[in-house]
LUMVEX-397031 format. One record per atom (N, C-alpha, C, O): atom name; residue number from 1; x negated, y negated, z negated. Coordinates in steps of 0.02 Angstrom, whole numbers, plus 50000, padded with zeros to 5 digits. Atoms other than C-alpha are relative to their C-alpha. Example, Ala and Ser with C-alpha at 12.3 -4.5 7.8 and 13.67 -1.06 7.14 Angstrom:
% residues 2
atom; seq; X; Y; Z
N; 1; 49955; 50059; 50000
CA; 1; 49385; 50225; 49610
C; 1; 49955; 49940; 50000
O; 1; 49903; 49941; 49967
N; 2; 50042; 50059; 50003
CA; 2; 49316; 50053; 49643
C; 2; 50039; 49945; 49963
O; 2; 50014; 49890; 49955
END
This chain:
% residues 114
atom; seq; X; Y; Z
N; 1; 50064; 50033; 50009
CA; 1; 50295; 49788; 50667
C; 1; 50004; 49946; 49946
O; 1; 49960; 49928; 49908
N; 2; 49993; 50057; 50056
CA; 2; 50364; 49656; 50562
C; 2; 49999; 49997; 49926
O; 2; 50001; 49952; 49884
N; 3; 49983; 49952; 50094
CA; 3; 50374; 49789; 50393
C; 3; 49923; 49998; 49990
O; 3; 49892; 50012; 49938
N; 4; 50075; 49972; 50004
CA; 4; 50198; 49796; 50438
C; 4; 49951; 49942; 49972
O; 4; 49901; 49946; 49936
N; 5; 50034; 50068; 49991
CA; 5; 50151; 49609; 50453
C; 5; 50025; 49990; 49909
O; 5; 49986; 49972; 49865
N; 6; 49976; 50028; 50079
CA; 6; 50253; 49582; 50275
C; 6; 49966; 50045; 49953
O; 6; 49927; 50025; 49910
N; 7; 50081; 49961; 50050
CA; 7; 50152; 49722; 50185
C; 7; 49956; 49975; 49978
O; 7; 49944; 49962; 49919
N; 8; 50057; 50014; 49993
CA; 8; 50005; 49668; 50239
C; 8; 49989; 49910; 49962
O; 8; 49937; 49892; 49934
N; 9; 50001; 50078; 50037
CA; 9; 50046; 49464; 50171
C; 9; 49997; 50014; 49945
O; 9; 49965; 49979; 49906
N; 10; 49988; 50018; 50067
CA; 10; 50097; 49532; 50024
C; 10; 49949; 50033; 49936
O; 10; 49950; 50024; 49875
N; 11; 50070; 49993; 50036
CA; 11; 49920; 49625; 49983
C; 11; 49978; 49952; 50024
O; 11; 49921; 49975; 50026
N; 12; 50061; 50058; 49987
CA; 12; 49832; 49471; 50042
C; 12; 50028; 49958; 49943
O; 12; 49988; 49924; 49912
N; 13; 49990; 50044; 50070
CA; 13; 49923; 49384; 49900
C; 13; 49981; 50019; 49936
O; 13; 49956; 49987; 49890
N; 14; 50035; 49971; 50078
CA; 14; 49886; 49495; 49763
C; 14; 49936; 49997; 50027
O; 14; 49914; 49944; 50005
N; 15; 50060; 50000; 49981
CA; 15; 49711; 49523; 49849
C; 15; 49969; 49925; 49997
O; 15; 49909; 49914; 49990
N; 16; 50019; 50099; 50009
CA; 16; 49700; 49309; 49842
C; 16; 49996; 49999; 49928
O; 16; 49944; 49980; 49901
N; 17; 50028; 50000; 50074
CA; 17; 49728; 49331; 49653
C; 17; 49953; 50035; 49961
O; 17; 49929; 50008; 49912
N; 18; 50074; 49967; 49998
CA; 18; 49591; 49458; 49632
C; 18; 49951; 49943; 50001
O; 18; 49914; 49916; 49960
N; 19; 50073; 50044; 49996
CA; 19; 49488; 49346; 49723
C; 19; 49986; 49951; 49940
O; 19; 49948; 49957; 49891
N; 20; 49977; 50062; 50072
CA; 20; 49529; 49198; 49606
C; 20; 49955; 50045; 49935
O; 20; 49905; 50023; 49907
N; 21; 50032; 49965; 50061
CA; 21; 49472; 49319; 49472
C; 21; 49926; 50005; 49986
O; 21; 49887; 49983; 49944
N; 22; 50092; 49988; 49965
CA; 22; 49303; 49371; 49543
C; 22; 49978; 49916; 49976
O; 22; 49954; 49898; 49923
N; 23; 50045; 50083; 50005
CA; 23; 49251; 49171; 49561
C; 23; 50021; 49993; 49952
O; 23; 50006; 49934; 49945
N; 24; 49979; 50032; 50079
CA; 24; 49319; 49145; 49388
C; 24; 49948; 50029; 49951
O; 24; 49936; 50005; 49895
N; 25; 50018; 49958; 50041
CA; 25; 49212; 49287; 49334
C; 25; 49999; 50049; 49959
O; 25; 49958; 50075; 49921
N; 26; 49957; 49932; 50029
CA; 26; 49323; 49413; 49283
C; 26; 50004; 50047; 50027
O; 26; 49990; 50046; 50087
N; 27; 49972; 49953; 49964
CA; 27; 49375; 49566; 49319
C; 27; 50056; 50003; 50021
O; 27; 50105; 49996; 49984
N; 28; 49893; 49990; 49968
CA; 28; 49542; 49587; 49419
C; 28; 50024; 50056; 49976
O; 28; 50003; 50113; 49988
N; 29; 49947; 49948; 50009
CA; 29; 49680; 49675; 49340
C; 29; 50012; 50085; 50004
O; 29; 50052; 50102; 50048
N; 30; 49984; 49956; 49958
CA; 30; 49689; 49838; 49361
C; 30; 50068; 50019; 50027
O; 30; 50076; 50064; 50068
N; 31; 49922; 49995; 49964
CA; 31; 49881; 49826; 49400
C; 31; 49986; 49963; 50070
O; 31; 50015; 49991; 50117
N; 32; 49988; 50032; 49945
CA; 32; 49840; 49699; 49544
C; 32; 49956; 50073; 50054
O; 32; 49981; 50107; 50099
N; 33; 50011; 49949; 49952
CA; 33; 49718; 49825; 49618
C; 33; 50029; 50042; 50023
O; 33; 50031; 50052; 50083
N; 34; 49958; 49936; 49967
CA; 34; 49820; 49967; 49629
C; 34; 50047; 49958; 50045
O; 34; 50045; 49957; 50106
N; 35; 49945; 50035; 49953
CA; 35; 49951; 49865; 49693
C; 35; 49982; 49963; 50065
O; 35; 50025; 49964; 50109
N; 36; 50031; 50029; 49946
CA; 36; 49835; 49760; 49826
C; 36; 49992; 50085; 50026
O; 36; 50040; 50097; 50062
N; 37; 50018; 49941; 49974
CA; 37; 49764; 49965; 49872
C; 37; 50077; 50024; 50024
O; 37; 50088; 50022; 50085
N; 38; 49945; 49977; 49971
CA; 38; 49938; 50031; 49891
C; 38; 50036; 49962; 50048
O; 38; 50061; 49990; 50096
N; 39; 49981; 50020; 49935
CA; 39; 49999; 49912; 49996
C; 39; 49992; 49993; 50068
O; 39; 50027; 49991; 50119
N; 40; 50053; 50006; 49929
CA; 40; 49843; 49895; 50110
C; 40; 50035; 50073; 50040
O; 40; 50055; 50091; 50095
N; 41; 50008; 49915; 49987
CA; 41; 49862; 50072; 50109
C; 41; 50061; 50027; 50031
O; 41; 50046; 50082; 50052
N; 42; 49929; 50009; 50000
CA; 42; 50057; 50076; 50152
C; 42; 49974; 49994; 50068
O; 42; 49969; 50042; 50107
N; 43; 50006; 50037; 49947
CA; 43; 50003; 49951; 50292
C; 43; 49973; 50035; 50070
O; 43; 49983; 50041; 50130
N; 44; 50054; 49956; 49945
CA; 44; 49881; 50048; 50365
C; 44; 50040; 50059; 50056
O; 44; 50042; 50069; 50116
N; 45; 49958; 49925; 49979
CA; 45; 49990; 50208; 50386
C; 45; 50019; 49973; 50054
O; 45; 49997; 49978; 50112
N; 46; 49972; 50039; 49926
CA; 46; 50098; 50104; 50484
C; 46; 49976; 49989; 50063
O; 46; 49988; 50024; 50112
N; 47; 50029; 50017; 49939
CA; 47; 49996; 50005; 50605
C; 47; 49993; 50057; 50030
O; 47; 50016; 50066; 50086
N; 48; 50031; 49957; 49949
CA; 48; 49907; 50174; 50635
C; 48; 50055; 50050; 50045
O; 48; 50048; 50075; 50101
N; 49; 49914; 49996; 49958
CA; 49; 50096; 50231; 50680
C; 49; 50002; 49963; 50064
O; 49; 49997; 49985; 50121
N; 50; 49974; 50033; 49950
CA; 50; 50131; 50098; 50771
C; 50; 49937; 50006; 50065
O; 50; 49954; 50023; 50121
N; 51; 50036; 49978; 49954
CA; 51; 49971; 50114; 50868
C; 51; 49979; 50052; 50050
O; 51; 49953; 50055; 50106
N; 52; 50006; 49941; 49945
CA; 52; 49972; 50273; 50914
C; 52; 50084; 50028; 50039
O; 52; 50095; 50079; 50071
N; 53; 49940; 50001; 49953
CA; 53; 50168; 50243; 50981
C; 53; 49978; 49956; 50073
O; 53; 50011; 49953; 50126
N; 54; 50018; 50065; 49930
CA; 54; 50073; 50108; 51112
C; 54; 50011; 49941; 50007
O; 54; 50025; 49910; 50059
N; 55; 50041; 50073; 50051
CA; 55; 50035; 49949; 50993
C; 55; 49977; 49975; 50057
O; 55; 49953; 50014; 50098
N; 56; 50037; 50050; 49937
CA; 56; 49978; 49816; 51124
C; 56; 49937; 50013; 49980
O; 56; 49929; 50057; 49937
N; 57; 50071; 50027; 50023
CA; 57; 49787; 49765; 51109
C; 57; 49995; 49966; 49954
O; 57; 49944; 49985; 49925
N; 58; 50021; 50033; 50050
CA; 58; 49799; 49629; 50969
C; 58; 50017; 50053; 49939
O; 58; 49983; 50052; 49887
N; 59; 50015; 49951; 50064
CA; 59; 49844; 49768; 50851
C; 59; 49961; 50053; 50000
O; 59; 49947; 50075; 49944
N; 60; 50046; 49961; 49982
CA; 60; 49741; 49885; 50910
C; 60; 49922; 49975; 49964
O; 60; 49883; 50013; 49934
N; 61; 50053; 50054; 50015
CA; 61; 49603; 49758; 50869
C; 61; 50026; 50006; 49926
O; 61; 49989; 50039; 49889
N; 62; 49988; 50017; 50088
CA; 62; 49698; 49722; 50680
C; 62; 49973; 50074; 49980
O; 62; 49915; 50075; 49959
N; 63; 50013; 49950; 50013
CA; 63; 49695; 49912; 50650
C; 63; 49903; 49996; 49988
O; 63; 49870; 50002; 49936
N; 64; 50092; 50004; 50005
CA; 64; 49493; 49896; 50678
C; 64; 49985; 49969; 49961
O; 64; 49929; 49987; 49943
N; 65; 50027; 50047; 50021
CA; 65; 49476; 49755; 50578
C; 65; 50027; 50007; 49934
O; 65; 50002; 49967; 49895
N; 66; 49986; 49981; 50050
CA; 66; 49572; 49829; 50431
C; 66; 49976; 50044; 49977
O; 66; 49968; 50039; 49917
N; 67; 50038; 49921; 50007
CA; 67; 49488; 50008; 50429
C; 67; 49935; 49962; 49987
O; 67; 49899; 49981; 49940
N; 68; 50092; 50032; 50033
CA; 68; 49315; 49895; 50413
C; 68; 50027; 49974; 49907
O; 68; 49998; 49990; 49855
N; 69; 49989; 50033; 50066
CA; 69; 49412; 49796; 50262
C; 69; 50002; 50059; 49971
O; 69; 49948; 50062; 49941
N; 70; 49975; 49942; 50026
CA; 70; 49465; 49960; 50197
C; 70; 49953; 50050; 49982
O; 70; 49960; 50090; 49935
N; 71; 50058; 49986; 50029
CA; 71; 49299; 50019; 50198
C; 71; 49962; 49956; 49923
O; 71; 49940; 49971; 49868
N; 72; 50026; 50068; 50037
CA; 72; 49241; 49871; 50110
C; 72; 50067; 50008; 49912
O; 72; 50053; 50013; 49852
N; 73; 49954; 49999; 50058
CA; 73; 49400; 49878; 49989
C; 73; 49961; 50079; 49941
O; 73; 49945; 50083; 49882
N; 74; 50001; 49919; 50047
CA; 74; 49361; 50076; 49930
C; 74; 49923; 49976; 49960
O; 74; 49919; 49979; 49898
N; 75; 50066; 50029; 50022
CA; 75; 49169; 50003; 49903
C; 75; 50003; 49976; 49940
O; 75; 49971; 49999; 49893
N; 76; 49992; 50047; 50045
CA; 76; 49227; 49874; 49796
C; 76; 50037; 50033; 49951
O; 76; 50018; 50018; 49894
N; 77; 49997; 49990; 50072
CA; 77; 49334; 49975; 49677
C; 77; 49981; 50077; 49993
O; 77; 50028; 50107; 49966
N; 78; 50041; 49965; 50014
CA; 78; 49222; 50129; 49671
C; 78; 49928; 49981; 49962
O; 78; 49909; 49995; 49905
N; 79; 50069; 50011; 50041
CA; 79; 49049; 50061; 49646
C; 79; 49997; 49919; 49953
O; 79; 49954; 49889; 49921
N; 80; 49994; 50055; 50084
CA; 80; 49121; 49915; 49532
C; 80; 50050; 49987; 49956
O; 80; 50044; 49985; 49895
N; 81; 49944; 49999; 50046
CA; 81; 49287; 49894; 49481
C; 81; 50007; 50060; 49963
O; 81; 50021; 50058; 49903
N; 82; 49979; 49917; 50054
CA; 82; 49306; 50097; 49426
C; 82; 49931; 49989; 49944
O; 82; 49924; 50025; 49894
N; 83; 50067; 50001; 50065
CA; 83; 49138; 50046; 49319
C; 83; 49993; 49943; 49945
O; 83; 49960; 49933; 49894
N; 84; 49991; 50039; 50036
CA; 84; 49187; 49915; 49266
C; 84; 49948; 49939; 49986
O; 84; 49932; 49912; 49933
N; 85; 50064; 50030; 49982
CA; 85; 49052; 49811; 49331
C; 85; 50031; 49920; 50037
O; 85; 50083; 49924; 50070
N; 86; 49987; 50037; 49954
CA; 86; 49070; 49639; 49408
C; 86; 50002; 49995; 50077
O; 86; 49951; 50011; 50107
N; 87; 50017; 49997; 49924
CA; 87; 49103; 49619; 49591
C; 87; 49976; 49953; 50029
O; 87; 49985; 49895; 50009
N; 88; 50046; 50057; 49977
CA; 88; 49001; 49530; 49691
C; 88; 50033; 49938; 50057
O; 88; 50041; 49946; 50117
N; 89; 49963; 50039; 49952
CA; 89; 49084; 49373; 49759
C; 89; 49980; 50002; 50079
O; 89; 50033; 50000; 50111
N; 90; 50011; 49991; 49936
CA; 90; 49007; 49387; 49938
C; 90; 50027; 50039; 50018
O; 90; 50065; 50027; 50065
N; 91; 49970; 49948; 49948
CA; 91; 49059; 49562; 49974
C; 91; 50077; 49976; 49990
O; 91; 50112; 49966; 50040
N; 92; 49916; 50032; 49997
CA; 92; 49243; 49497; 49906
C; 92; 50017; 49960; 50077
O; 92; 50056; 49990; 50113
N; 93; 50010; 50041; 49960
CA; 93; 49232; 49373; 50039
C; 93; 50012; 50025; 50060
O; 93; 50058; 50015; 50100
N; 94; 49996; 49987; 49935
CA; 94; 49168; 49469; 50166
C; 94; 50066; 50071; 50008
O; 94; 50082; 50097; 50062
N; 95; 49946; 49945; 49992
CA; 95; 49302; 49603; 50147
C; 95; 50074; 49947; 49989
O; 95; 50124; 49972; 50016
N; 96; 49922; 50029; 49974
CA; 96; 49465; 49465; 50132
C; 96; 49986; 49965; 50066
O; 96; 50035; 49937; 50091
N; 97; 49990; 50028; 49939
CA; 97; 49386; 49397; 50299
C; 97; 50012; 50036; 50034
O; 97; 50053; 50015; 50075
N; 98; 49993; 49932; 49940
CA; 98; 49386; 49561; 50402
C; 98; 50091; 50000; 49968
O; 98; 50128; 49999; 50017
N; 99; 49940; 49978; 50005
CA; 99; 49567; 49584; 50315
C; 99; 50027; 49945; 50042
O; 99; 50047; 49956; 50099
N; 100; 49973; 50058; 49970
CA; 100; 49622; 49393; 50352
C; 100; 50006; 49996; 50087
O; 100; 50048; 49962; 50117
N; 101; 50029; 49985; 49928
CA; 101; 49564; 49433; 50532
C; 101; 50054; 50035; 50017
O; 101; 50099; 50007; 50049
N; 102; 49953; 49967; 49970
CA; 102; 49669; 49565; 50561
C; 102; 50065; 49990; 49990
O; 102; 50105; 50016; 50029
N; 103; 49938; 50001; 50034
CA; 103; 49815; 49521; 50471
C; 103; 50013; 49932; 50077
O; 103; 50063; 49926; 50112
N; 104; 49950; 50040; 49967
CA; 104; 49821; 49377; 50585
C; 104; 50003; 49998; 50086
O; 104; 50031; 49959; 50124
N; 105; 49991; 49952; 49936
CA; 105; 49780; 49502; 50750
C; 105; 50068; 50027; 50013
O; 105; 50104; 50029; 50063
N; 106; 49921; 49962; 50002
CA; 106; 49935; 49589; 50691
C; 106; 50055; 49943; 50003
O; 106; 50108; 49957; 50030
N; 107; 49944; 50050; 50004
CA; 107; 50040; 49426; 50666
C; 107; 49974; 49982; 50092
O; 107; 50029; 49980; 50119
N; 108; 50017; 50004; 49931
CA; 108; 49963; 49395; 50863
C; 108; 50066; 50038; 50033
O; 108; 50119; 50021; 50059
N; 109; 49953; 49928; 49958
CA; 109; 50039; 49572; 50919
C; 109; 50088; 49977; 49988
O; 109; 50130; 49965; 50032
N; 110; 49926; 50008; 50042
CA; 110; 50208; 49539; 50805
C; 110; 50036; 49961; 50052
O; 110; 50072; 49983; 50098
N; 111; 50004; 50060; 49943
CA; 111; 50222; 49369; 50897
C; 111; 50001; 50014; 50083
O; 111; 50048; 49992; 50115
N; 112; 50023; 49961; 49923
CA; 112; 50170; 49444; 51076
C; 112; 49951; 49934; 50030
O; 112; 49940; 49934; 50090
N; 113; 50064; 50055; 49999
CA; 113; 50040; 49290; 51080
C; 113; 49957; 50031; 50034
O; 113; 49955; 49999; 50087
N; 114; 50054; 49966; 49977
CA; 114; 49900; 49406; 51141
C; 114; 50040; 50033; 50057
O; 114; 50012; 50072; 50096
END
């Protein structure tokens, strides 16, 4: 669980410099994206591993709350980043809060807190 929790920090860091980008007014990288997408994406596999080995409840919950971000992520570089369009700081927002959420459901589970 812990390969899972460090993944997942280390797209929220590139995904933090994105953001940074967005409110600056730029476009983000396309090296950070791929690299924020492949990791999420990495992450995901996992949890949904580990979940369907018999993941407590707080990851059970992260898993949910990443598959929404993950919606929200494909959104964001389909109908703007692949066009090359600005992204709209709100949905940014609302897609690193659903991630932030889970990431720190899964650091819950990791922990055994929940």
């Amino acid at each position: 669980m812990w390969i899972t929790v460090l993944i997942f920090a280390v797209a929220a860091i590139v995904g933090l410099t994105m953001a940074l980008a967005v409110f600056q007014g730029r476009l983000p990288p396309i090296a950070s994206a791929i690299t924020h997408g492949v990791l999420a994406a990495t992450g995901l596999v996992l949890l949904i591993v580990a979940v369907c080995h018999g993941a407590a409840g707080p990851a059970r919950w992260a898993l949910g709350f990443f598959l929404v971000a993950a919606l929200g992520g494909f959104t964001l570089v389909f109908a703007y980043h692949a066009r090359r369009k600005n992204l709209p700081a709100n949905f940014v927002v609302g897609h690193a809060t659903l991630a932030v959420i889970g990431l720190l459901l899964l650091l819950a589970a990791a922990l055994h807190l929940i």
